[in-house]
C-alpha positions in Angstrom: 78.1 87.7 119.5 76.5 84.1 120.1 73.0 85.6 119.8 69.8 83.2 119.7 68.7 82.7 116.1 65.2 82.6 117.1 63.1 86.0 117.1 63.1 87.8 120.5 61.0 90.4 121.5 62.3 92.4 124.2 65.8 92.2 124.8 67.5 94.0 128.3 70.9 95.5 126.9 73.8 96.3 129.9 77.1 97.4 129.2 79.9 96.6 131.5 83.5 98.0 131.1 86.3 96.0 131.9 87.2 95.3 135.2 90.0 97.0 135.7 88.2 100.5 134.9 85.5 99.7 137.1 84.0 102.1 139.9 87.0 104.2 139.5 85.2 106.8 140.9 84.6 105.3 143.8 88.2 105.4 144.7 88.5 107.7 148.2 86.0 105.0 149.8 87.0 101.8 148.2 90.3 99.7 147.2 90.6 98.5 143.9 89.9 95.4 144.6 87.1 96.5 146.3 85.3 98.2 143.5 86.1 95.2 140.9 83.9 92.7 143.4 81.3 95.2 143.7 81.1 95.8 139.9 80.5 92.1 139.7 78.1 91.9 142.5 75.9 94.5 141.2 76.1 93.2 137.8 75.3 89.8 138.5 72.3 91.4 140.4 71.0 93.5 137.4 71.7 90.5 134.8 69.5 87.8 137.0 66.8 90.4 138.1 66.4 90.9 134.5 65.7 86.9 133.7 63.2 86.8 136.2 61.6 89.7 134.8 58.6 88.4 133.1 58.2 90.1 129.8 62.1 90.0 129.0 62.9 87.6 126.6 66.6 87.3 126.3 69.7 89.8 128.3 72.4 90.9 126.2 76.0 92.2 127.8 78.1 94.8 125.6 81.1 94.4 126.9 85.1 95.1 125.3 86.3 92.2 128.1 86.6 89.2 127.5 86.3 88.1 131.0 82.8 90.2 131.0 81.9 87.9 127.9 82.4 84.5 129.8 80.5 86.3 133.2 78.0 86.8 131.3 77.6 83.9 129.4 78.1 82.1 133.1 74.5 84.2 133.6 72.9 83.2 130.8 72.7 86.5 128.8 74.3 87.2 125.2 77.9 88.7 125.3 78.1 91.8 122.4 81.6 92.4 121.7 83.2 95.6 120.8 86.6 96.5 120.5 86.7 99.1 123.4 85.2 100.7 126.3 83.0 102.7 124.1 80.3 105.2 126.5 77.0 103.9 127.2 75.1 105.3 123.8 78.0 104.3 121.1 77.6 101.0 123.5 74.1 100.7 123.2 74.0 101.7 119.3 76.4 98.9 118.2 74.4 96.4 120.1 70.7 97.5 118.5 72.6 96.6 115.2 74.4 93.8 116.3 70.7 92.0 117.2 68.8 93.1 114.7 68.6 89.5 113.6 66.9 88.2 116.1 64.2 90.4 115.2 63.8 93.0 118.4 60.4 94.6 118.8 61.2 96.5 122.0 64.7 96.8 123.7 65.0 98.1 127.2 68.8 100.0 128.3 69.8 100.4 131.4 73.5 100.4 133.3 74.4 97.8 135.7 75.2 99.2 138.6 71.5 99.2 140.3 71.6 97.8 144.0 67.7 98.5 144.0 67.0 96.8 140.8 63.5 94.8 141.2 61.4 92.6 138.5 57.9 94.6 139.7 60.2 98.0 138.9 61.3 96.4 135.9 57.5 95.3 134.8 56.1 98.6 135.3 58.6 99.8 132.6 57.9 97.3 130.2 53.8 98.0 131.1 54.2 101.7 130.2 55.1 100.7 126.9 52.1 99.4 126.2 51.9 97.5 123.0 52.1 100.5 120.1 55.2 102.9 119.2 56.3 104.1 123.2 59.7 105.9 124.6 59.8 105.1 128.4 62.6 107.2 130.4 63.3 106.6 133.8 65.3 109.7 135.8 67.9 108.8 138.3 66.9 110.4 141.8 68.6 113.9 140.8 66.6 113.7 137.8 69.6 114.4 135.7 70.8 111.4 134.4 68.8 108.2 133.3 68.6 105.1 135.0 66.3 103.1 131.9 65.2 103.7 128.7 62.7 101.7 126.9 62.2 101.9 123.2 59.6 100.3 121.5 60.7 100.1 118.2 64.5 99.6 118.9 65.6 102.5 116.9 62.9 104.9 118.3 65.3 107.7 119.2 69.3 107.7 119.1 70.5 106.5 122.6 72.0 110.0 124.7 73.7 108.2 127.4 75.7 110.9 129.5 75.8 114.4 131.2 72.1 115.7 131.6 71.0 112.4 129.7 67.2 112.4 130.9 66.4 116.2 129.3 68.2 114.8 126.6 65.8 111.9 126.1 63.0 113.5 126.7 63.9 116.3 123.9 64.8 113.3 121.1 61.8 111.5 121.6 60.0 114.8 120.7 61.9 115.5 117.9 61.2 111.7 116.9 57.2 112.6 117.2 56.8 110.3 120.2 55.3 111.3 123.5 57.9 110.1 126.0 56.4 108.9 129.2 58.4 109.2 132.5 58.6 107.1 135.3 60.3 107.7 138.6 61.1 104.7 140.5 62.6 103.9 143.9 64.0 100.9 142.8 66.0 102.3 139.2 66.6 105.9 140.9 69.8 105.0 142.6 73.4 103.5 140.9 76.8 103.7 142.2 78.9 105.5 141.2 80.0 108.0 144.0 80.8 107.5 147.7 77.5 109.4 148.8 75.9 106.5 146.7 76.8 104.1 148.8 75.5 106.8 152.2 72.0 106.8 150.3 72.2 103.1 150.0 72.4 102.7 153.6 69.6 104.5 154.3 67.6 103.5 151.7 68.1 99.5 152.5 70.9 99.3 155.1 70.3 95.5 155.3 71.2 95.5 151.1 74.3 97.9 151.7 75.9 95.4 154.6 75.1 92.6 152.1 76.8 94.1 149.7 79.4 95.5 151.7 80.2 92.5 154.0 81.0 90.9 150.2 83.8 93.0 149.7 87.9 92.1 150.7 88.9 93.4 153.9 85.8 95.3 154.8 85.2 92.6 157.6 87.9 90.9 157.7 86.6 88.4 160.5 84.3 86.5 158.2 84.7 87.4 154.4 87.4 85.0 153.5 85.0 82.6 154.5 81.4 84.3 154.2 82.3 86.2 150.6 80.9 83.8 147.9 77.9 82.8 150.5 77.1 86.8 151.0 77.3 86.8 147.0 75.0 84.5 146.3 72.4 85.8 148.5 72.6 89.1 147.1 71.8 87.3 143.9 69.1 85.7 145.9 67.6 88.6 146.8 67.7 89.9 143.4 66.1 87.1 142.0 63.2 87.4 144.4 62.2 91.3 144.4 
């Protein structure tokens, strides 16, 4: 890890799997090559909504690849290394020790995969916290799995990424003695990890889902050899600015 040595207060914490693993169940609607460049487009979109987030001091990325390392470096976060594709919470819990140096007040988790990500979603989170001892869960839109989990300190509750992780959260941060408090967000309710994702992206922001869509190989293959990397980077754009 090339962590900052100075203290930061509120660190963002994504994991990414390697590339090659990535979106694979997204497979009856996308090529692989497909899913790889929308892993990295909706990465790069998390990563750099979280810098311009005010209130987030530094982004970390725990990541087995070393590919995923030098992308996000490229972004400016803090690559965590581990030694496999661990799941989200074993993920999560090696990175909490891993930066306990710099001195973490609050850490916010979340998966980076969130086409709707926004910096005013992203405040409202951190402004939940408040400023004491806090435990701020936000559902996906089925209310079954979550989306972002704040916890002020770090080691509040244990990380329970997974099936039925938002009951789950809410149950440990009880059995810690902490009131969770729950938000439900438009912009952190929806990730991708199915084909009917993508159908509730359209219709949730169809102009997002062409940009994101038009990004991919072959999906118009009129103007993505040449429009790709511009289509990318206003994605980012658009991330940057929400």
């Amino acid at each position: 890890m090339t962590a900052p040595e100075k203290p930061a207060p509120t660190w963002a914490m994504v994991p990414l799997k390697s590339p090659d693993r990535a979106k694979s169940r997204l497979a009856t609607a996308l090529s692989p090559e497909q899913r790889v460049r929308l892993f990295f487009l909706l990465a790069e979109r998390v990563i750099l909504t979280l810098h311009a987030t005010r209130g987030i001091d530094s982004v970390a990325v725990v990541t087995a690849s070393a590919e995923i390392a030098a992308f996000a470096r490229s972004l400016g976060a803090v690559p965590v290394l581990q030694t496999n594709d661990f799941g989200m919470s074993a993920s999560f819990d090696l990175a909490l020790g891993e930066l306990q140096l710099t001195e973490p007040q609050r850490v916010l988790m979340l998966p980076g995969d969130l086409p709707l990500i926004s910096s005013g979603a992203l405040e409202a989170v951190l402004s939940a916290a408040g400023t004491g001892p806090a435990i701020v869960v936000v559902p996906d839109r089925h209310r079954v799995g979550t989306n972002a989990l704040l916890c002020s300190p770090p080691r509040a509750l244990a990380p329970c990424f997974g099936g039925h992780s938002f009951e789950r959260h809410l149950a440990a941060a009880r059995a810690a003695g902490v009131t969770p408090r729950v938000l439900e967000l438009e912009a952190l309710a929806l990730d991708l990890d199915h084909p009917e994702d993508l159908d509730d992206l359209r219709r949730r922001d169809g102009a997002l889902a062409e940009q994101l869509l038009a990004a991919l190989p072959s999906v118009n293959a009129a103007t993505t050899a040449s429009a790709g990397t511009c289509v990318a980077d206003r994605c980012a754009a658009v991330a940057v600015n929400q």
